[in-house]
N, C-alpha and C positions, 0 to 999 in steps of 0.2 A: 884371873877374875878379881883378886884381891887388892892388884895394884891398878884395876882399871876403875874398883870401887875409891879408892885413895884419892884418884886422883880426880876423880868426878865431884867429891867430897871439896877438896882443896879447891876447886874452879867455881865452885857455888860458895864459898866464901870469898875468894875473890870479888867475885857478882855485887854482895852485900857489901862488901869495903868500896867498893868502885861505886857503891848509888850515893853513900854520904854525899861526896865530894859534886856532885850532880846538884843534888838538893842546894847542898849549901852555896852552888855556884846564882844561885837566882838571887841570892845578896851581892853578889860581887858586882863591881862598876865594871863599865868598858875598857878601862883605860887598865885598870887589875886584872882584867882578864887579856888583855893583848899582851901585858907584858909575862904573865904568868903561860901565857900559850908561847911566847917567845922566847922565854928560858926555860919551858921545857922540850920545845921543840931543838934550842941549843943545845941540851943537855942530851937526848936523845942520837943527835946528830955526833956530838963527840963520843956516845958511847957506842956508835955503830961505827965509828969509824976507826974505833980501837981495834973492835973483834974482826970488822970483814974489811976489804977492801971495799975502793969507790968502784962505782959498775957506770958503764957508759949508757946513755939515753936509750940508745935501742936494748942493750941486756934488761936493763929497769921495765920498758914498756913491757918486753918478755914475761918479766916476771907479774907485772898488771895483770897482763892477759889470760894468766896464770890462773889466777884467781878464780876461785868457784862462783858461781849467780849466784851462793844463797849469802854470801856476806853483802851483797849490792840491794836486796830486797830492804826495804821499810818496816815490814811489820815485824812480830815479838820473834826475832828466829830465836832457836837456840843453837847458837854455833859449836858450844860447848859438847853437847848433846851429838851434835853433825860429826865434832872430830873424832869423839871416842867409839862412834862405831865402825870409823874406820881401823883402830888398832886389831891386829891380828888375834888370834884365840890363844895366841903361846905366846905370853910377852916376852917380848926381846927388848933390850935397853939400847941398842943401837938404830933400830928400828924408830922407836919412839925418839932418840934423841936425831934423827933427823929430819922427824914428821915437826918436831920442835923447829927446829931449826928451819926450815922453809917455811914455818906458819911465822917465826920471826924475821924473816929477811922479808916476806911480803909484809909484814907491819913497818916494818923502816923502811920502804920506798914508798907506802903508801904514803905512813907519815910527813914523809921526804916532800913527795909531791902536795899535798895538801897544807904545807908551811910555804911554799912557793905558790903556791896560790893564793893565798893570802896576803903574801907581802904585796905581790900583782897589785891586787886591788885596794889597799889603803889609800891611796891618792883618790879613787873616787869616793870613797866612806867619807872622808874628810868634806869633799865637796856637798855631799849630799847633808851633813851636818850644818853646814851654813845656809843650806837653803830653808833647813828647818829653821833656823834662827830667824831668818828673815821673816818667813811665813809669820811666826810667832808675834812679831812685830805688828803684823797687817793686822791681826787679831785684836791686837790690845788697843789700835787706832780706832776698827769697827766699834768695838763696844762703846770707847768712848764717843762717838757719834746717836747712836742709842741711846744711850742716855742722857747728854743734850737733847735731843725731841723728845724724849719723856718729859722731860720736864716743859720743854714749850706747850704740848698738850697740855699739862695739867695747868701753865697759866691760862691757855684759850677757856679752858673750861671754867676756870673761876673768872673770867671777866664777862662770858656771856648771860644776859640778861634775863628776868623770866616775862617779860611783854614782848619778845622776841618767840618765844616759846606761845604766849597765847593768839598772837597773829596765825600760825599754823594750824594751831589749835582750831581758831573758826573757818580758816579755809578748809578744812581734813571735813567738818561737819556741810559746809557750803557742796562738798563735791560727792556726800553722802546723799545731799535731800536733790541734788541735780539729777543722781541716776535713780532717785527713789521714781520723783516724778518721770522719767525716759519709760520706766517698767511699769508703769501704771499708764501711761499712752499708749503700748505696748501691745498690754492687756485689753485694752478698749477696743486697740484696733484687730487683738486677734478674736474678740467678740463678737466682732461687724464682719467676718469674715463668709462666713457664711449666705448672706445676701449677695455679696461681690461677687462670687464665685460662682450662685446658681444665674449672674446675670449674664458672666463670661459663659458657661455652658450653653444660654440660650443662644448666646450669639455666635455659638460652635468654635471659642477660643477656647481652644483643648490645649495648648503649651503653657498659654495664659494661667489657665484656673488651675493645673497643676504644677505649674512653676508658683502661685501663689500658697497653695496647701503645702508644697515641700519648705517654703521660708516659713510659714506660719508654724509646720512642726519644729523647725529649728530655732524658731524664736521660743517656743513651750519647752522646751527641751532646757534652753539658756536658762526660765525663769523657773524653772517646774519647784525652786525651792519655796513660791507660792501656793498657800493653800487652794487658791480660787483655778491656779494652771493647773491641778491635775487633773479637774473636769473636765475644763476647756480643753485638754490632751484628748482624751478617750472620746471627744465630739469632735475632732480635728480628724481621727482613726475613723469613725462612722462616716464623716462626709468625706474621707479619703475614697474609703471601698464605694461609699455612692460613684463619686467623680468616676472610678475605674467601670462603676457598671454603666454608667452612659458613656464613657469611650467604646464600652463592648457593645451597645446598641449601635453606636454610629458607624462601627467596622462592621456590624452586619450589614447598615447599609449602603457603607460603601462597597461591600461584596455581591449586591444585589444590582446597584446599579453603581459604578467605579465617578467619583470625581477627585482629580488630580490635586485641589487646593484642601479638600479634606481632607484626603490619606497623607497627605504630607502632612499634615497637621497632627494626625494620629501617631504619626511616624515621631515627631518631637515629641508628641504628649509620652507615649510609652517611653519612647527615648528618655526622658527625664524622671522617670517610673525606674528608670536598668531593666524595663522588661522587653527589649524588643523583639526576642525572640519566643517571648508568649505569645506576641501578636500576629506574627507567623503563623504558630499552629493555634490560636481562635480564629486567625481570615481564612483556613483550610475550615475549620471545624464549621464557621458559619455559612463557606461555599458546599458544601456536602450537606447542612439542615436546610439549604435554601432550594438543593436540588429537590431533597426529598419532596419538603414540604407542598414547594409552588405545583407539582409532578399531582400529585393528589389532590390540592387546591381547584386544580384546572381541570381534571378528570372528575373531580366529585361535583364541579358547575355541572358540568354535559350532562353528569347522569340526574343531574337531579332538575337539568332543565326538562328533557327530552320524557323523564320516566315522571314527570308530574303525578303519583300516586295520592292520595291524603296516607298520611302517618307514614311514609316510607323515608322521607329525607333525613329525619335523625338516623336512621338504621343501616344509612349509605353511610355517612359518618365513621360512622363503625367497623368498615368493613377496612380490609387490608389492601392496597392498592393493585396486590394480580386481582384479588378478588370483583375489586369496583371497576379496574379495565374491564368485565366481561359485561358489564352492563352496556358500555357504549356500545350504540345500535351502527345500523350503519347509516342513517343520515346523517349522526353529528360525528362521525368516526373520523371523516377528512379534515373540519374544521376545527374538531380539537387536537389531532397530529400535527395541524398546522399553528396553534396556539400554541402544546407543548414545544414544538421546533424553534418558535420564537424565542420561548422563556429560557430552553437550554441554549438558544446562540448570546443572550443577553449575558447570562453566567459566564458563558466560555470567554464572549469580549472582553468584560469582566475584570478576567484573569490574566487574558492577555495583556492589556493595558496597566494591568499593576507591575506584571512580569518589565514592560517598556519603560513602566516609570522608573523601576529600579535598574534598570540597566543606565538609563539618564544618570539616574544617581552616582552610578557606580565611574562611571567615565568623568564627571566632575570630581567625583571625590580623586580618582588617580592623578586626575591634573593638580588639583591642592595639592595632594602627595610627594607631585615629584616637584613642583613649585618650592614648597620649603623643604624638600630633601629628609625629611621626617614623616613617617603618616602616625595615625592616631591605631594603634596594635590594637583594641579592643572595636572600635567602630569597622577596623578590617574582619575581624570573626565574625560581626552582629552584618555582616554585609555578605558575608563568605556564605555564612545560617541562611540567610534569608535565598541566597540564589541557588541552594543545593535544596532548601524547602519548595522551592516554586518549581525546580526543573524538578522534583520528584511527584510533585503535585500534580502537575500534567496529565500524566498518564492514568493515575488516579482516580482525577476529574473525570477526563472523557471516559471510565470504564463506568462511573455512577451514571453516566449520560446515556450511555447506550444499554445500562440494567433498564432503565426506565424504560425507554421507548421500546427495545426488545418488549420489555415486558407488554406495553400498552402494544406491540404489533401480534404478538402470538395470545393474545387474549381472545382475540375476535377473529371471528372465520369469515375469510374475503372472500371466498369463493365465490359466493352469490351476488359480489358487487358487481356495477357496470364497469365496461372495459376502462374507458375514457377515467373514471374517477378511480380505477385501479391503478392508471397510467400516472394520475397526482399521485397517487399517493406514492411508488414508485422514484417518480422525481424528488417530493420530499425526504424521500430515505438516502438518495443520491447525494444529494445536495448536502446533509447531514453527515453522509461519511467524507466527502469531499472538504466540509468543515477538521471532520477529525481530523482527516488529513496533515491538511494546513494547521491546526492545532498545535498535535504533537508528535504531528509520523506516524499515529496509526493507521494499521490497516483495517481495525471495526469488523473484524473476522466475527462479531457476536451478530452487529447489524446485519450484514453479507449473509451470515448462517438462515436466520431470523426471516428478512427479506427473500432469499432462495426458498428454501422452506412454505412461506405462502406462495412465494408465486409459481412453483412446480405445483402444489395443490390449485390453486387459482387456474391458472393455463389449462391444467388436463382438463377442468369443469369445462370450462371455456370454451376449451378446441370440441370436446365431444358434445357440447351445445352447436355449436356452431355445425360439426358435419351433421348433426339430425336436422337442424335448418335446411342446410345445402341438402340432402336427401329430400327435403320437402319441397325446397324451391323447383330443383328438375324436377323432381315426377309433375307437379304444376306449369312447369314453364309453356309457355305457346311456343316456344323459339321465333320470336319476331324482334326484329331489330332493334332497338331503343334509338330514340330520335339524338344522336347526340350529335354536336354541332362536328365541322368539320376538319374543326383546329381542337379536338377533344385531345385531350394527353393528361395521362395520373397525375401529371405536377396541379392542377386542377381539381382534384378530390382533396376534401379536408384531412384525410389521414396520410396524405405523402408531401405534408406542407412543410413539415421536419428537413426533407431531402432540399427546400430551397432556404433555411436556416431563418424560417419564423417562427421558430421553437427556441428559440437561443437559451431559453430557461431552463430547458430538460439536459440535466446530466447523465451520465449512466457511469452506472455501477460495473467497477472490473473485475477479474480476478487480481486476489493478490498479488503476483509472481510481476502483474505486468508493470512494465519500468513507466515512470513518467513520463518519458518524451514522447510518447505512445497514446495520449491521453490526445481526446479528441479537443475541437477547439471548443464547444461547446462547453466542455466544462468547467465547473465556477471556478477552480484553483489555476488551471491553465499555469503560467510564471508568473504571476504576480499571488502575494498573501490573501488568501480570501478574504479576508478582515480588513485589508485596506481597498477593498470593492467597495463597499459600504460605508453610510454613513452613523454617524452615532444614533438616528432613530430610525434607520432602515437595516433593512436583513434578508436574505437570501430567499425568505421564508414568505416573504409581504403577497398581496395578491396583488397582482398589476392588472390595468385595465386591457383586457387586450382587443386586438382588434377585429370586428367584426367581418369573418371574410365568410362569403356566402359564396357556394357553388354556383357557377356557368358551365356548365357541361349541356344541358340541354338547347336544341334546335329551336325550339319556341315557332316553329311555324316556314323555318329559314329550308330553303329546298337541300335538299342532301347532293348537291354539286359538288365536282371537285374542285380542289383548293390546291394554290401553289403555297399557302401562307404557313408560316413555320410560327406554332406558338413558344419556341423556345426561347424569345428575346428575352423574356422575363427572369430565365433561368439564369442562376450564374454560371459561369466559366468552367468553376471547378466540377459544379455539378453535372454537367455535360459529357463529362471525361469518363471512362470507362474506369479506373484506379488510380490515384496518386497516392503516393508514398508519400506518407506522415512526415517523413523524416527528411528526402531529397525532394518532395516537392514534383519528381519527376514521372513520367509514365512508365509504366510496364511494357517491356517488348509482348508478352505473350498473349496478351489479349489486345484485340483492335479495338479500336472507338466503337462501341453499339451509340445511336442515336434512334428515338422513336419517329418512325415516319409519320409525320404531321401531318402532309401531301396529300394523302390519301383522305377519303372516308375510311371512319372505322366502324365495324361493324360490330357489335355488343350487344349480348343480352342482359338482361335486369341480371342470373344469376351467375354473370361476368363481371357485372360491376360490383355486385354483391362479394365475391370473389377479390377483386381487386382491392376493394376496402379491406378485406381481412389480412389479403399478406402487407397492405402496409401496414395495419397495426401490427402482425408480428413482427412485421421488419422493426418497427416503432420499439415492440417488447424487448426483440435481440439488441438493440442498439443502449437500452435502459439496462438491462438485466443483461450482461455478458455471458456471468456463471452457468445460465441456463440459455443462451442462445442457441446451440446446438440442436437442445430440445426442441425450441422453438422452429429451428428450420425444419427438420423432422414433420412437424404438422404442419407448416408450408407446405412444404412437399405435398403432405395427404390432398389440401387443399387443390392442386393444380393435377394429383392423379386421380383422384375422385372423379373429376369433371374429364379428363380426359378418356378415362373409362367407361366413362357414363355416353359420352359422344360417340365411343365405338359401338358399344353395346344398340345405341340406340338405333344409329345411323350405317354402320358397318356390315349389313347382312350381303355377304357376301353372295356372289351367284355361280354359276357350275363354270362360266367362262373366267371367273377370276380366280389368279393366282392366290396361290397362300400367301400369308405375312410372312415378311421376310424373321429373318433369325433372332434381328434385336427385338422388332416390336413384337414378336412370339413370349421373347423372355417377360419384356415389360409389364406386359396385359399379365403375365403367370405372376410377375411378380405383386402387382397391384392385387390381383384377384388375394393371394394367399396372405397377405401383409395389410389388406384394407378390406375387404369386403366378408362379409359376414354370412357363412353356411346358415343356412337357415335349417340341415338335418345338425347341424352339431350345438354340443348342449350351451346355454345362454351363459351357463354358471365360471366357465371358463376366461382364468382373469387375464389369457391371451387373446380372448374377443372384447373384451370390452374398449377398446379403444375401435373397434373393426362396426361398419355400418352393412346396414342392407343395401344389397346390389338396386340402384331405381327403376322405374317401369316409365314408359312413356306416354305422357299426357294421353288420353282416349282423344285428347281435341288436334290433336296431330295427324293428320291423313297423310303418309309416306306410302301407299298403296295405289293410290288413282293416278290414272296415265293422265288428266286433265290436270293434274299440276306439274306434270313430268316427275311422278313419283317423290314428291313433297321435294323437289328441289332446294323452293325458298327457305324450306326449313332447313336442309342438310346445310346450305349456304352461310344461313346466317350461324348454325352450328359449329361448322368447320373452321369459319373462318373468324368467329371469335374466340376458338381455341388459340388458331393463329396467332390471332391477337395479345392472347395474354402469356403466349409462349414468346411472342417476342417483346415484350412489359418485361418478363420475368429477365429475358437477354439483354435489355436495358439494366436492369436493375441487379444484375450480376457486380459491377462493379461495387455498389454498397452494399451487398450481402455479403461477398468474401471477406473483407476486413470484419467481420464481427464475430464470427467461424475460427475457434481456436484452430493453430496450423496442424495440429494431426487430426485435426477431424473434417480437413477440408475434404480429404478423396471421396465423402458423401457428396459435397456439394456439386463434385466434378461428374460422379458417376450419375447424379440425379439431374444435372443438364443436359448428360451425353445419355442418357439411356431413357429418358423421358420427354424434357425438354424440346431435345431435337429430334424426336422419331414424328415430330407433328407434320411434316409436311407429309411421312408414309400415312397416318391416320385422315391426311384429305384427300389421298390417294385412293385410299381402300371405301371413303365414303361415296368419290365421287365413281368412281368403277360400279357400286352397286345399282346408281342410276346410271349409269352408261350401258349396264348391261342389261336394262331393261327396256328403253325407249327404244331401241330397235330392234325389231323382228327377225333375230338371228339363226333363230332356226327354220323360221324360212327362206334367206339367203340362202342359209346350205340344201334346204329340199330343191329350189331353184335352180342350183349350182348343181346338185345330183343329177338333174335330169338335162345337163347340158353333154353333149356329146362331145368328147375329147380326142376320139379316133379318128378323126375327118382326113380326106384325102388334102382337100383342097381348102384355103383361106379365104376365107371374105374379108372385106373391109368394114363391116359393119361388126360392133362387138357383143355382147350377149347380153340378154333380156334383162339377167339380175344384175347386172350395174347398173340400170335404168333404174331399176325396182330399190338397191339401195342407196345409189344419187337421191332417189326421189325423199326417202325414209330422212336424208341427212338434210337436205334441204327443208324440207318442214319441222325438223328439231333446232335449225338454225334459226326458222320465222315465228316458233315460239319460243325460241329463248331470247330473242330480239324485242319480243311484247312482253314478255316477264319482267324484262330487266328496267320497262318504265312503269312497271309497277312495283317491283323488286330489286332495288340495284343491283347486280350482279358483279363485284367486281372482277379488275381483270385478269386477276392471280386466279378466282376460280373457275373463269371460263375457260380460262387457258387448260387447266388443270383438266375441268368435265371433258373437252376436246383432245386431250392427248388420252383421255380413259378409251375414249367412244372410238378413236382412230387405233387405237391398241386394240382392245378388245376387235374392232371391223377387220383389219389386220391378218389376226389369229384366227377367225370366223373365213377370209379367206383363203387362208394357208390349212385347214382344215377343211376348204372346201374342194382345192387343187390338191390336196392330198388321199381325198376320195376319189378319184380319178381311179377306175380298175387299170383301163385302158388309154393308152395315150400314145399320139405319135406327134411327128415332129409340127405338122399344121396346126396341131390342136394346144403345142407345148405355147406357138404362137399366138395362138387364138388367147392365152392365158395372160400372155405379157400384154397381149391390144387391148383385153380386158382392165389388166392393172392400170396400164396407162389412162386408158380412159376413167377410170375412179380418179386416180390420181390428178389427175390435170382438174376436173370438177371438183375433187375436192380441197387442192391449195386455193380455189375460188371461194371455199365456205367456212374453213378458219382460218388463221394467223400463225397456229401453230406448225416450228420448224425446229429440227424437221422433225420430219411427221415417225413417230413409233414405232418401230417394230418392221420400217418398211423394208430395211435392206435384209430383213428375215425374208418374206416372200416373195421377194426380187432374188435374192441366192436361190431360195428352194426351186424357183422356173429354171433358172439357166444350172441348178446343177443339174436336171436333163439331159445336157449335152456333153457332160463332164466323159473323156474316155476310161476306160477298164482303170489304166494308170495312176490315173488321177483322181479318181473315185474315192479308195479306200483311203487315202490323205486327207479327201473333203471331210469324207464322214468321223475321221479323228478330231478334226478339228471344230466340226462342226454337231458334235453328237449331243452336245450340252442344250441347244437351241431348238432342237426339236424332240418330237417325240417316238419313240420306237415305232409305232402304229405310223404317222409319217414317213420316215425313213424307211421302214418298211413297203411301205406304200409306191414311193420315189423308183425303189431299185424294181418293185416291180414293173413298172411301166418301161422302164429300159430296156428295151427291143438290143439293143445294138451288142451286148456284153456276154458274155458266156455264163454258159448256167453256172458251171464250177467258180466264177468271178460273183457270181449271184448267192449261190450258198455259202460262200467264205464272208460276202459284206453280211449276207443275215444273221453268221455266228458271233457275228460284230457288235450288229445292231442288238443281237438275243444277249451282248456279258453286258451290253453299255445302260438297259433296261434292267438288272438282275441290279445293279450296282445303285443307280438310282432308287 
């Protein structure tokens, strides 16, 4: 440790000897220092060459390599420090003197090489010294050049004169009092400003007056270093916000009523303001205070026309607009729905037209755009603003549209209005959603709601009026004809004028769901925008004159002959067809053409036509009102079972020789009785009666009792057959009632033709049977028939008493019905009809009377066929009807007499349906020829086929 202290010691004296020579090197010249680095470089070199030998290039670089990083670093090392902590802890002197020794052969090659690099580069030192010389040179040339123009400047300055100096001197003041006076013309003219500007305002130049108050603030702005301009500022600011509030009066009323040279003008004004997208949301704000407003303006007229009180007008005033809708009565009810419709089609225009104009805009402005390949970034957002405010506005708009009207619709109770003026108002609602539509694609699910709503309240009043009428009219009715001419057809009543499209005005209202190509033609939107229907002072809304069409359905004196003449020339095409499809234009396979028979006389009574008017207005309602069509048909319906209940009931009394109703009309009548007609023991309070009438009672002036009218014929006739009648209206008119019938609720409409509709010809069956079974004296046929002897040996050719007896009965029913029928026309659907009753019914009366037969042998079985023959031959003489009813029944029942044992019990298989047990029975009795055991086997026949029945 002692000699590592020494030597550490000795090295830091060193240190200190070796900084002198440093310092004092910063006197030395270059030319003392290269030669001083060259003799001791030389001196070095001969002293390393003493001790070691010379080493070749790569041994040298070896030993470079050699070398530790920290002697290559820059900053304060201390290498001294670095070596001695390399010496061992045990000094050894051989040790140390070859750590010596390596740290001096790397000083002499480093030496080595950095005296060769040196020498290297004195040829360019040299160079770069004469470049400094030269430089040095350029310098001493610049200055002198400096200094010559210093001094030429300082003689310019001493030859310039001072009347050189006062010529500037008066122009400097010349061009002081030039711009004194500009600022004081300035001022004058921003004084007079305010006249200009309220002249431009008058003249509605709004770019104008605020393109002058923006220069007028920038010229106050320029001079405000004037005492007089800071007033004139703050009256520049006042008649600023003036100008801004007569732009906002004029966009209110360009929002009220749209013209396209002022909103454009507004559009620059704001435009030049940077506000155009305030203006936006004020032309919203001002269309929402114009709905309100005009909405209560218009309704507080009505109430305050109509409710003329003293002291009550201010107090309307005041009210809240649900509140003031309930005052409207209902005579001004339609024509102020018809005023507010107007005022909201004017807004909605309105809006539309601004929505067009900017769309115009907007396709100009893109063609500039792509014209110079540049657009203007901020005029694209203030355009962007404005189309994302309008298409949001829309929807907006029409929902304030339909608060209102909703409101003004569910304020007042229609139920008590007339049909006719429920039917406006109706269309008016129509036509308004039909607007929104076209608008903005709504569907007005408020209006729709609102509208349903009254008119399922409205309807039920309606329908349950109208059956206490119809219950009033029959029990009143005479049943006598109504004169109508002989070309009468419904297209001819005012309420089915619709079906030949002189209603082109009335729209209807659909369900949501339904698509628009489904939309009748009728309605205002069809394919084209409703707003391009109209002109700028017309509207959907207007009343047109329309034209006075007066009913011809009455005869006026004209004889009730028949007619070949077809009044359907007048009908269109389409309307003739039983259904065309909306969509192909084409017919339906499954229903044929119905046509109303013209041809004919028809035969109607007052509460048939009565009748007929009502289902056209429902049809009219279903066609307006879809949502509730169904409903609608429902009380159709009532309407055509009521009456046809009423016909059976009245006319239908059935006699001990007629058949029961068949299975359907069994159902029908049960279903009408429990679904329409009202118990008179069950309690009133039940709110499944209240739609259900009392069963009617027939007129006391109606005599269906005396044989001197053939048991009220003329009445059943004209009964029966103006059921007829409106059951084949309703068969016509099939084709326009199923399209209005959503499609799962058609199987009503189907089951209500099939089980109603068409059971009419069994209900003239069973009316005309009950006079058939009474004009002839059929019991005593059969007492007649009983006391004919059927056991005879022998034949005559003369036949029996009572086919004389009821030839005679048929031939005097034939000569007054012949005299009836020119007092009564009888057509000839129901004579045919009464005659197949009365040849059924004679028929069954004689097969009931060959059935009373105890006894009977083969002359007698004879005697029974000469007898038929002879009926029959007289009487294909006395009607037309063929063939004749029931005849091959008592034509079999004679000749199955002859039938053998064999063939017997096969007859009566097939034939057990046709007759009656007590007949059949009867039959086998008289059969002589068959075995008793063949007789008790067919009776246990006839005894299961009677047990079964």
């Amino acid at each position: 440790m002692d000699i590592k202290e020494k030597l550490k010691s000795f090295i830091d004296k060193q240190k200190i000897s070796l900084k002198a020579p440093v310092q004092a090197a910063e006197f030395v010249t270059s030319d003392e220092f290269e030669g001083r680095t060259a003799v001791t470089a030389q001196f070095l070199r001969s002293a390393s060459g003493l001790k070691d030998h010379l080493l070749t290039p790569q041994a040298e670089q070896a030993v470079i390599d050699s070398i530790e990083s920290l002697y290559f670093e820059s900053g304060n090392v201390d290498v001294g420090e670095h070596e001695l902590q390399k010496f061992p802890d045990v000094a050894d002197v051989h040790i140390i003197n070859g750590m010596r020794s390596r740290l001096r052969k790397q000083q002499t090659i480093v030496s080595r090489r950095v005296s060769d690099l040196i020498m290297q580069k004195q040829g360019l030192c040299s160079k770069e010294m004469e470049r400094v010389t030269e430089l040095q040179k350029e310098v001493i040339k610049g200055v002198s050049l400096c200094v010559e123009g210093r001094n030429k400047l300082a003689q310019g300055r001493s030859q310039f004169t001072s009347a050189s100096l006062g010529i500037l001197a008066n122009y400097s003041k010349r061009q002081k009092i030039a711009s004194v006076i500009r600022s004081l013309r300035m001022i004058r003219t921003l004084q007079m400003t305010d006249v200009q500007l309220q002249s431009l305002l008058k003249a509605e130049d709004y770019p104008g007056a605020i393109q002058l108050l923006l220069e007028c603030q920038k010229a106050a702005a320029t001079f405000k270093h004037f005492t007089c301009i800071s007033e004139l500022s703050t009256k520049l600011q006042d008649t600023l916000e003036g100008a801004e509030e007569q732009l906002d009066v004029a966009l209110a009323r360009v929002a009220a009523n749209f013209n396209s040279a002022n909103y454009e003008k507004l559009q620059i004004a704001y435009g030049l303001l940077g506000k155009t997208q305030t203006l936006m949301d004020q032309l919203h704000m001002h269309l929402t205070s114009h709905i309100h407003n005009s909405a209560f303006t218009i309704v507080l007229g009505y109430v305050e026309l109509y409710n003329n009180t003293s002291g009550s007008g201010s107090s309307f005033s005041k009210l809240q607009y649900s509140e003031l809708c309930k005052y409207v009565n209902e005579e001004s009810f339609l024509p102020c729905l018809l005023d507010l419709s107007k005022c909201m089609w004017n807004v909605l225009k309105s809006y539309r037209n601004i929505i067009k104009w900017h769309e115009n805009e907007e396709k100009v402005a893109e063609e500039d755009d792509s014209s110079d390949g540049e657009g203007n970034t901020e005029a694209a957002t203030s355009r962007k603003y404005a189309k994302q405010k309008l298409e949001h506005g829309l929807y907006r708009l029409w929902q304030d549209v339909q608060a209102k009207v909703r409101t003004f619709i569910l304020a007042s109770d229609l139920s008590h209005f007339k049909f006719d003026d429920f039917l406006r108002i109706l269309d008016v609602i129509n036509k308004l959603i039909d607007v929104g539509e076209s608008f903005c694609g709504s569907k007005s699910e408020t209006l729709r709601e609102s509208i349903k709503k009254q008119s399922i309240n409205y309807f039920r009043n309606h329908h349950r009026a109208r059956m206490e009428e119809l219950h009033m009219f029959l029990e009143n009715e005479g049943w006598e004809a109504c004169p109508v001419k002989s070309t009468f057809s419904i297209h001819q009543l005012m309420e089915y004028r619709f079906l030949k499209g002189k209603d082109v005005n009335f729209t209807r209202i659909t369900s949501p769901s339904s698509s628009p190509s489904k939309k009748s033609a009728g309605q205002l939107s069809g394919n084209k925008d409703v707003f391009d229907l109209f002109s700028r002072e017309s509207s959907p809304f207007d009343i047109t004159a329309e034209e006075t069409i007066e009913e011809d359905i009455m005869a006026n004196g004209e004889p009730l002959t028949l007619s070949d003449d077809d009044s359907d020339d007048d009908v269109p095409d389409e309307l003739k067809r039983d259904f065309v499809d909306e969509q192909t234009g084409e017919l339906p396979q499954p229903h044929p053409r119905r046509k109303l028979d013209h041809g004919k006389t028809s035969i109607v009574t007052n509460t048939t036509l009565t009748i007929l008017r009502l289902i056209g207005k429902y049809i009219q309602m279903m066609k307006l009102l879809q949502p509730i069509a169904f409903d609608v048909m429902i009380c159709l319906s009532h309407l055509f079972d009521y009456y046809l209940y009423s016909v059976f009931m009245f006319f239908g009394v059935r006699g001990d020789l007629e058949q029961n109703p068949s299975r359907r009309l069994r159902g029908s009548l049960k279903r009408i009785q429990d679904t329409l007609i009202l118990n008179p023991e069950a309690c009133q309070e039940e709110p499944s009666d209240q739609d259900k009438v009392e069963s009617p009672s027939l007129s006391p002036v109606v005599d269906i009792t005396s044989s001197e009218s053939i048991y009220g014929l003329p009445v059943r006739v004209v009964a029966v057959e103006s059921l007829a009648f409106l059951a084949a209206q309703l068969e016509a008119l099939h084709c326009h009632i199923e399209p209005l019938i959503p499609q799962q609720r058609r199987t009503f409409l189907q089951q209500f033709y099939t089980g109603t509709v068409k059971i009419t010809p069994e209900i003239r069956q069973h009316v005309y049977t009950a006079v058939a079974a009474q004009v002839i004296d059929y019991d005593g046929i059969l007492n007649c028939m009983g006391s004919v002897k059927w056991d005879i040996n022998d034949l005559m050719s003369q036949h029996s008493q009572y086919v004389d007896v009821l030839l005679r009965q048929l031939q005097v029913l034939s000569m007054r019905l012949e005299e009836m029928s020119r007092v009564s026309p009888i057509p000839s659907e129901a004579c045919t009809a009464l005659w197949e009753c009365i040849v059924r019914i004679t028929n069954r009366t004689l097969l009931e009377g060959f059935a009373g037969a105890r006894r009977c042998t083969n002359e007698g079985r004879s005697l029974m066929q000469l007898d038929y023959q002879q009926f029959l031959m007289k009487l294909e003489c006395l009607t037309s009807v063929r063939p004749l009813p029931d005849r091959h029944l008592v034509e079999t029942y004679i000749k199955a007499y002859y039938l053998p044992e064999g063939a017997l019990e096969e007859w009566l298989q097939q034939n057990r349906g046709n007759y009656s047990s007590r007949q059949l029975t009867a039959l086998v009795a008289t059969m002589t020829h068959i075995s008793k055991r063949t007789r008790q086997k067919i009776a246990a026949i006839v005894e299961e086929s009677g047990k079964k029945t």
